[in-house]
C-alpha positions as CSV (number, residue, x, y, z in Angstrom):
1,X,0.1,-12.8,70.6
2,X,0.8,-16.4,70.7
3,X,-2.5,-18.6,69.4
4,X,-4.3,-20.8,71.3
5,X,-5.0,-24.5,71.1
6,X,-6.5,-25.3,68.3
7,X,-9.7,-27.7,68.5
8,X,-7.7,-30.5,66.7
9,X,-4.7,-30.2,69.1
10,X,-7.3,-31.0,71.7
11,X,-8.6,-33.5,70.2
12,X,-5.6,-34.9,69.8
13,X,-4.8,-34.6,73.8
14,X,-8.2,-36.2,74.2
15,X,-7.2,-39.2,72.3
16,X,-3.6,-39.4,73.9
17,X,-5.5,-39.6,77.0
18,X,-7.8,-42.2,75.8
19,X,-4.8,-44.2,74.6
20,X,-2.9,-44.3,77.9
21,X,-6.2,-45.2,79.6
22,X,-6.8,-48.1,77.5
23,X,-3.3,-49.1,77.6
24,X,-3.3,-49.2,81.3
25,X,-7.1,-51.0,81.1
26,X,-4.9,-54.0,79.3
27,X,-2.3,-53.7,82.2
28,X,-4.5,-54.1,85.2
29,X,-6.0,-56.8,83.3
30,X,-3.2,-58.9,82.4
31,X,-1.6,-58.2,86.0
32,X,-5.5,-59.7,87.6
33,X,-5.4,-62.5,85.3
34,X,-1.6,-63.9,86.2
35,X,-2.3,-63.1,90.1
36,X,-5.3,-65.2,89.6
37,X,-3.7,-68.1,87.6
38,X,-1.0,-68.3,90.4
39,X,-3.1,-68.3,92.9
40,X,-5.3,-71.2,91.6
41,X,-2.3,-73.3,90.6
42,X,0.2,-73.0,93.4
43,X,-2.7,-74.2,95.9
44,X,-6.5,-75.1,95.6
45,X,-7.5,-74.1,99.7
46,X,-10.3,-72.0,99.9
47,X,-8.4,-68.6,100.6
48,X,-6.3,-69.2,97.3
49,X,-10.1,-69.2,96.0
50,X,-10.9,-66.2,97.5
51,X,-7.9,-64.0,97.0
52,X,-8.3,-64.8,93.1
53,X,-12.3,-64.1,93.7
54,X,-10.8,-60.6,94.9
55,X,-8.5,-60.2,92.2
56,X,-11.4,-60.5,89.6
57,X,-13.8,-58.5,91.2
58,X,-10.5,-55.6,91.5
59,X,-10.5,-56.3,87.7
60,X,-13.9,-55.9,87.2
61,X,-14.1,-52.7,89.2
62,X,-10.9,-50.9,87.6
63,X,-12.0,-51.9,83.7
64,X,-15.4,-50.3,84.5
65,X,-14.0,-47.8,85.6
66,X,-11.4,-47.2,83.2
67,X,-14.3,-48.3,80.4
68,X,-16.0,-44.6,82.4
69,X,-12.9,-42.8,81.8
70,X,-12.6,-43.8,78.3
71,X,-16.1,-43.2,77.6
72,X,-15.4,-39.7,79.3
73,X,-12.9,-38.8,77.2
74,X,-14.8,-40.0,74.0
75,X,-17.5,-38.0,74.8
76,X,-15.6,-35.0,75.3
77,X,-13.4,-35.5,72.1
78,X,-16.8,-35.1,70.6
79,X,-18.1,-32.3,72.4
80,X,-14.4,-30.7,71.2
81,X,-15.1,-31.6,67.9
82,X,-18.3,-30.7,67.6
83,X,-17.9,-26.5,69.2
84,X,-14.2,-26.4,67.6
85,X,-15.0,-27.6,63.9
86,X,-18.8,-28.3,63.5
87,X,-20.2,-25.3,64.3
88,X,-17.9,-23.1,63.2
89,X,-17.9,-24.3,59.7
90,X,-21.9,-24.5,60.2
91,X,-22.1,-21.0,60.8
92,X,-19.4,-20.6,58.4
93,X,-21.7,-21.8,55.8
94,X,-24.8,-20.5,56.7
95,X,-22.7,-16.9,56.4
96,X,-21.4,-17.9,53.1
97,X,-25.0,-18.8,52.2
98,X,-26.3,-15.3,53.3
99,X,-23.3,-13.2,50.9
100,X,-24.1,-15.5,48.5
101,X,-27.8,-15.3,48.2
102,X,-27.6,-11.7,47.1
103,X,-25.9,-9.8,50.0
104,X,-23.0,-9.2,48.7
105,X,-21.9,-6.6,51.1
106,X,-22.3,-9.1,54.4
107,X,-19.0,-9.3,56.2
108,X,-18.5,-13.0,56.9
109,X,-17.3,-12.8,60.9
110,X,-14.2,-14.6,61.9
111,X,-15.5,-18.3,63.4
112,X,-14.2,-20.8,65.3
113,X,-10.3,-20.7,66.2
114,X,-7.0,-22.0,64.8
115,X,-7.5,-23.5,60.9
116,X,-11.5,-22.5,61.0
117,X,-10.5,-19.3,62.1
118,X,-7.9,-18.9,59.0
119,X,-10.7,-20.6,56.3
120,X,-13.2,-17.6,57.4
121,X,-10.4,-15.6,57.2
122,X,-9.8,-16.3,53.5
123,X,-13.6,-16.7,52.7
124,X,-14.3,-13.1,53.6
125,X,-11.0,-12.0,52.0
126,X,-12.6,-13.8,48.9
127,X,-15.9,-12.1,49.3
128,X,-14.4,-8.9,49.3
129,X,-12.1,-9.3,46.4
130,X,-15.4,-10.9,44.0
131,X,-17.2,-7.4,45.4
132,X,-14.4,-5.6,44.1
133,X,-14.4,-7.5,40.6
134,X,-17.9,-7.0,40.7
135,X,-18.3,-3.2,41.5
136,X,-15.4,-3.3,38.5
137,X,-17.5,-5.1,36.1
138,X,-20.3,-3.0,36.9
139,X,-18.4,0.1,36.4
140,X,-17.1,-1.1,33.0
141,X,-20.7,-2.1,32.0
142,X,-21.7,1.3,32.6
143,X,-19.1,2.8,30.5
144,X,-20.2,0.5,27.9
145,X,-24.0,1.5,27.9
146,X,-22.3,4.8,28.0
147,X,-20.7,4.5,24.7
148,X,-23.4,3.0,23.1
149,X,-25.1,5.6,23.5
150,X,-22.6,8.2,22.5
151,X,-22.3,6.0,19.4
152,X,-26.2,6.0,18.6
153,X,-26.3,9.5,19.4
154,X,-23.1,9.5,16.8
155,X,-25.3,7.9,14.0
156,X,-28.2,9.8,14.6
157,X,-26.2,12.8,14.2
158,X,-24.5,11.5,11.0
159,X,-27.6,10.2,9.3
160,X,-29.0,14.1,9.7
161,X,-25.8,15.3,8.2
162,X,-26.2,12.3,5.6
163,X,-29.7,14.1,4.9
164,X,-28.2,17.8,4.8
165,X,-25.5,16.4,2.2
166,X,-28.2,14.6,0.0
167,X,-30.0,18.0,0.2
168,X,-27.2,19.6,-0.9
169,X,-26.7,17.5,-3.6
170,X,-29.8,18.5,-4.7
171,X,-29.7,22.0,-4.5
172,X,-26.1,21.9,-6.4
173,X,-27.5,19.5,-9.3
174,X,-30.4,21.9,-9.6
175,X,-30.3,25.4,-8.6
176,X,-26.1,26.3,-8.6
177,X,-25.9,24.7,-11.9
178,X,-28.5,26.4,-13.7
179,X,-27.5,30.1,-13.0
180,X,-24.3,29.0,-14.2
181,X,-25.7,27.6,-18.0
182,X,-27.4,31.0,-18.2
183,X,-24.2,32.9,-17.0
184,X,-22.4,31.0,-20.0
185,X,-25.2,31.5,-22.5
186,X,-26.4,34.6,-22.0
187,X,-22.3,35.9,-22.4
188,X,-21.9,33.6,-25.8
189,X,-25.3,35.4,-26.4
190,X,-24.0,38.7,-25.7
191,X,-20.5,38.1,-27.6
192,X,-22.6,36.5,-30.9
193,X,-25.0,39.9,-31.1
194,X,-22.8,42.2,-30.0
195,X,-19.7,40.9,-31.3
196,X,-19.1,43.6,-34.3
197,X,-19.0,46.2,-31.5
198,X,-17.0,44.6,-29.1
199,X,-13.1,44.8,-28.6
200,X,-10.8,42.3,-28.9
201,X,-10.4,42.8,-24.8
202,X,-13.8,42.5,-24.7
203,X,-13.7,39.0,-26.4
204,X,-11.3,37.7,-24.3
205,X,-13.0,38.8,-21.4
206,X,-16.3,37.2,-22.6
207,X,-14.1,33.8,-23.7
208,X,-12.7,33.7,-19.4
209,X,-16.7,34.5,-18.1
210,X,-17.9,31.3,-20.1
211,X,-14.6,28.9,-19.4
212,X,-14.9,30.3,-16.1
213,X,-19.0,28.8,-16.2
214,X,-17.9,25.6,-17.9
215,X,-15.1,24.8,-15.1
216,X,-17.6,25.6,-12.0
217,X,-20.7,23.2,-13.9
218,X,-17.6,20.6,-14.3
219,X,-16.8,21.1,-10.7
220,X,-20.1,21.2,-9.3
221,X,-20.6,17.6,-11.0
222,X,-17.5,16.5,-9.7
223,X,-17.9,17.1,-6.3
224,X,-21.5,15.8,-6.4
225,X,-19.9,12.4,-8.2
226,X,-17.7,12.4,-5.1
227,X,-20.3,13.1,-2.9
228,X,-22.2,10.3,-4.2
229,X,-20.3,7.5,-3.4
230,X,-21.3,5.3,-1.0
231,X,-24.7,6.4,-1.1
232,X,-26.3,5.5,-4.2
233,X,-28.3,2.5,-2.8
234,X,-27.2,0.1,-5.7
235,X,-27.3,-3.6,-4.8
236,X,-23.3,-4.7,-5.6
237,X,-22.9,-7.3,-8.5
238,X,-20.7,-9.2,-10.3
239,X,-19.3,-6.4,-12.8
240,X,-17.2,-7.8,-15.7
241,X,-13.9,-5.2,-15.6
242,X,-13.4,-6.2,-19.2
243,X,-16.6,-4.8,-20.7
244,X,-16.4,-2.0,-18.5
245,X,-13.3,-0.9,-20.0
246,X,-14.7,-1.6,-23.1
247,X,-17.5,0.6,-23.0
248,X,-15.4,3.5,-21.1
249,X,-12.9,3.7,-24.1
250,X,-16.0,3.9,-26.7
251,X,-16.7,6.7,-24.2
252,X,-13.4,8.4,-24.6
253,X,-12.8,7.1,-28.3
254,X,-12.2,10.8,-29.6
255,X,-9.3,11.8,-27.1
256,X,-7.7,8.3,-28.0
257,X,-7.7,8.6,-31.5
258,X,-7.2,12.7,-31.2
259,X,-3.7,11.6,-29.1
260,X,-2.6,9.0,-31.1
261,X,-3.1,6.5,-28.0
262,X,-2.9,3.0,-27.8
263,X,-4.6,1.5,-25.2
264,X,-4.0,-2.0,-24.7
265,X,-5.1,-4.6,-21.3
266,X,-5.3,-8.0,-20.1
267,X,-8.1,-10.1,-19.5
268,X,-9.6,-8.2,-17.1
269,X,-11.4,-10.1,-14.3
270,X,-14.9,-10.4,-12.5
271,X,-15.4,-8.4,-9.6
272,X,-17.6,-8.0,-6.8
273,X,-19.2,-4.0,-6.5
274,X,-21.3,-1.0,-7.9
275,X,-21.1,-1.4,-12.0
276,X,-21.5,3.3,-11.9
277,X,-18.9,3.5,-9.2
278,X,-16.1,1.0,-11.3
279,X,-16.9,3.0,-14.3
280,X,-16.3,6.1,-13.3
281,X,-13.0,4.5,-11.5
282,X,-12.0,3.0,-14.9
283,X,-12.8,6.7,-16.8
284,X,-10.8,8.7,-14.3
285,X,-7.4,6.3,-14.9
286,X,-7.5,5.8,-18.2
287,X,-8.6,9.5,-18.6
288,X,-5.5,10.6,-16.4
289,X,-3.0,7.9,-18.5
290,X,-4.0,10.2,-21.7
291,X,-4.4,13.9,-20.3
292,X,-0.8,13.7,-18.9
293,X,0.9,12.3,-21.7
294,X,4.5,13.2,-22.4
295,X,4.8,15.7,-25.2
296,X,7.9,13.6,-26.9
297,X,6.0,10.3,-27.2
298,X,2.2,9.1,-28.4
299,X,0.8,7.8,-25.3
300,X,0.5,4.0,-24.2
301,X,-1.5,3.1,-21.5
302,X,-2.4,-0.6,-20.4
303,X,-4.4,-1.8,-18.3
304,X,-3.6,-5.1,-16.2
305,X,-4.6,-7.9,-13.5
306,X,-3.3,-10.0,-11.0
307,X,-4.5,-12.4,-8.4
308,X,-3.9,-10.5,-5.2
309,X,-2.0,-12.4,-2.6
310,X,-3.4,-13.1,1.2
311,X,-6.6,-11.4,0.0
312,X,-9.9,-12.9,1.4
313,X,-12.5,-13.9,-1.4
314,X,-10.0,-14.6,-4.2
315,X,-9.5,-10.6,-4.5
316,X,-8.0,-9.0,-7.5
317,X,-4.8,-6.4,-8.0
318,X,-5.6,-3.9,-10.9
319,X,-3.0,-1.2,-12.6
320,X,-2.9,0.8,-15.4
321,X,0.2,2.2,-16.3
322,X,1.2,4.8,-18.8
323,X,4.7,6.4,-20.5
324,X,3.5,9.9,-19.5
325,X,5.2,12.6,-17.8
326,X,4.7,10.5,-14.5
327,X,4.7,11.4,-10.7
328,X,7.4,12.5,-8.2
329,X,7.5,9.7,-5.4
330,X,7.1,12.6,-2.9
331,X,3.5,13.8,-4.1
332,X,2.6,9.6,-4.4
333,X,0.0,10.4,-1.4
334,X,-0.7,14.0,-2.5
335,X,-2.6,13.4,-5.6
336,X,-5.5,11.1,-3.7
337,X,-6.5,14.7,-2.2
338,X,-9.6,16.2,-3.3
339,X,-8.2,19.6,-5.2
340,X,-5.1,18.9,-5.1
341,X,-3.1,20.0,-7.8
342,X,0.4,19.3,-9.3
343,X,0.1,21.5,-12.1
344,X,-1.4,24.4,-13.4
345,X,-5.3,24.4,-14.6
346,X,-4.3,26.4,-17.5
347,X,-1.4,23.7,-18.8
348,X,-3.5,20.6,-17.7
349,X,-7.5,20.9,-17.4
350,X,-9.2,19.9,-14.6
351,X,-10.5,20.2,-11.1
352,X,-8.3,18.1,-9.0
353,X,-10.9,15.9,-7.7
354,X,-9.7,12.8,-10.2
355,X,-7.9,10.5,-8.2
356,X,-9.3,11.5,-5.1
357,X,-12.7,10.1,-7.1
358,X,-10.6,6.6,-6.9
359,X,-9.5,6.5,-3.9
360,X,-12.9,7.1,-2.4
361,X,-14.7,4.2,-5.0
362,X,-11.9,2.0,-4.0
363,X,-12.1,2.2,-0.5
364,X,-15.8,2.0,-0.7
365,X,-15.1,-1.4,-2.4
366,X,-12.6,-2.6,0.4
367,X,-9.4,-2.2,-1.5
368,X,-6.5,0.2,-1.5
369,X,-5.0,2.4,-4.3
370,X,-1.8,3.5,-4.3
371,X,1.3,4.7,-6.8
372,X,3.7,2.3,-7.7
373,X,7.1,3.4,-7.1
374,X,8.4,1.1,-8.9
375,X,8.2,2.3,-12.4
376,X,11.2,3.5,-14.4
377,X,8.3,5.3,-17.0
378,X,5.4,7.2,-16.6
379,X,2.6,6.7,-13.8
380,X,1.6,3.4,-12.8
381,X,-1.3,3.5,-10.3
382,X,-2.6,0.0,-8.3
383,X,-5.5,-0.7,-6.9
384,X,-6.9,-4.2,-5.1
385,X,-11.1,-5.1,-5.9
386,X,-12.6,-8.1,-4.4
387,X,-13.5,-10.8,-6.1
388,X,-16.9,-12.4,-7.4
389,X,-19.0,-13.8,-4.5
390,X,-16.8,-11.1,-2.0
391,X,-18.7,-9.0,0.1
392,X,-17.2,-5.5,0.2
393,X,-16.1,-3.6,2.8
């Protein structure tokens, strides 16, 4: 379909119009003023005076009437201007105005013809794209709310099972622990009255009931140690590692000096976390370095520090390392599992939940832990601490 005129082509026609009119108003002007002129100088008798009388009042009458024409044309240039571009965009507007004001969904109608025509066109392909990004946003809003509330929901659910776990901590620090001391003592009870009458089988089956006590108690505290971390509510500090080390091998003074150990560590710095949580971290390494020493050598352990690089806070990279019988590269992420084991409980004590202990303080504290594969001797295990001042994460 070919497209009409649009309202500027007629106004252009209009104005073509106009100009030719004008142009021939200046013609017939000119042509009246010369015809008079040589009429009044080639002869001064009355006719002459009266044919140039004639041809002023012929001018007269033809410039009014092309003044009419002109005027005409004016006025309908402005009537053109006023249906083909006004009041379009007029009631362009005042539709614009009505999908703006909160009716979103009102089609703006195509207005007007030609480039009006076109500019509705696009305002209403606009409108319809914004409903679209709108009806999006809304959609993605709802799915928002959505998983808020699927996350609260999430953390109610957790702090009940945080309250079930506490209550279990409770009922394992209390009433699975104590059946277990009298299953131990009522046996060494029963093996120290009894003990003339009994068997040498009878002994040794008495000896595996109470190591068999001992281990679970040792378990049972373990796991609740584990357990524990996290939630013991104590306000973080700045913990000097140094002392802390300190007071952990006056703790373990009797396995050093019953091993032959040397224990040896650099200035140890300030860090940023829970003084109970550090300790037991500290106990567990240095307690690993000596329980898994090589049977050919005395053990060494030492204990260092280094600034860690790139770390937020002025953070801190600890290791202790040890000439043990070390750690197969393959099992390096292995041993950070709760129970699990690389060797037998009846060659090396213990319930497996060690390192797994240090991994969880660690990552409590916003570090990492990990074995370095790098040594030629032993075990060396790293771990990263923030620094004083740090906040955890």
């Amino acid at each position: 379909m070919t497209p009409g005129p649009t309202a500027a082509d007629r106004v252009r026609r209009l104005l073509r119009w106009a100009t030719a009119v004008l142009a021939l108003t200046v013609v017939v002007a000119v042509a009246a003023v010369v015809g008079s002129l040589g009429q009044l100088t080639s002869s001064a008798d009355p006719a002459s005076v009266v044919t140039a009388r004639r041809w002023i009042d012929a001018l007269f009458l033809v410039v009014g009437l092309l003044v009419l024409v002109a005027a005409a044309l004016g006025w309908s240039a402005w009537r053109t201007v006023r249906r083909g571009l006004v009041e379009p965009i007029e009631h362009l507007a005042a539709e614009v105005r009505a999908a703006s004001a909160g009716e979103h969904d009102h089609e703006i109608p195509r207005v007007g013809t030609g480039e009006v025509a076109a500019l509705s066109r696009d305002v209403e392909d606009m409108r319809r794209e914004l409903v679209a990004q709108v009806a999006d946003a809304r959609d993605a809003h709802a799915e928002v709310e959505d998983a808020h509330e699927r996350l609260r929901e999430q953390a109610a659910e957790l702090e009940r099972s945080n309250r079930d776990l506490e209550q279990f901590a409770y009922v394992a620090s209390h009433d699975l622990q104590e059946p277990l001391r009298k299953v131990a003592s009522f046996t060494q009870l029963l093996q120290k009255r009894y003990g003339e009458q009994l068997d040498d089988r009878a002994d040794q089956y008495i000896a595996f009931a109470v190591d068999g006590a001992h281990r679970m108690q040792r378990l049972i505290q373990d796991l609740l140690s584990f357990s524990r971390v996290g939630r013991s509510g104590a306000a973080e500090e700045d913990v000097d590692l140094g002392e802390l080390l300190d007071q952990v091998l006056a703790d373990l003074s009797e396995r050093v000096a019953d091993s032959g150990a040397r224990v040896t560590h650099d200035r140890l710095p300030v860090v940023r976390g829970d003084r109970g949580q550090l300790t037991m971290l500290l106990r567990n390494v240095v307690g690993n370095a000596l329980k898994f020493a090589h049977p050919d050598r005395p053990p060494r352990v030492h204990v260092g520090a280094a600034r860690a690089e790139g770390r937020h806070g002025g953070g801190w990279e600890l290791w202790c390392a040890d000439n043990g019988i070390g750690i197969d590269p393959q099992y390096g992420e292995r041993v950070f599992v709760i129970f699990q084991r690389l060797h037998p409980k009846e060659v090396y004590s213990g319930t497996g939940i060690g390192l797994a202990l240090v991994k969880r303080v660690v990552e409590h504290h916003g570090g990492r832990v990990w074995i370095d594969p790098s040594a030629t001797e032993g075990t060396t295990i790293r771990w990263t601490l923030p620094g004083p001042g740090a906040a955890s994460a």
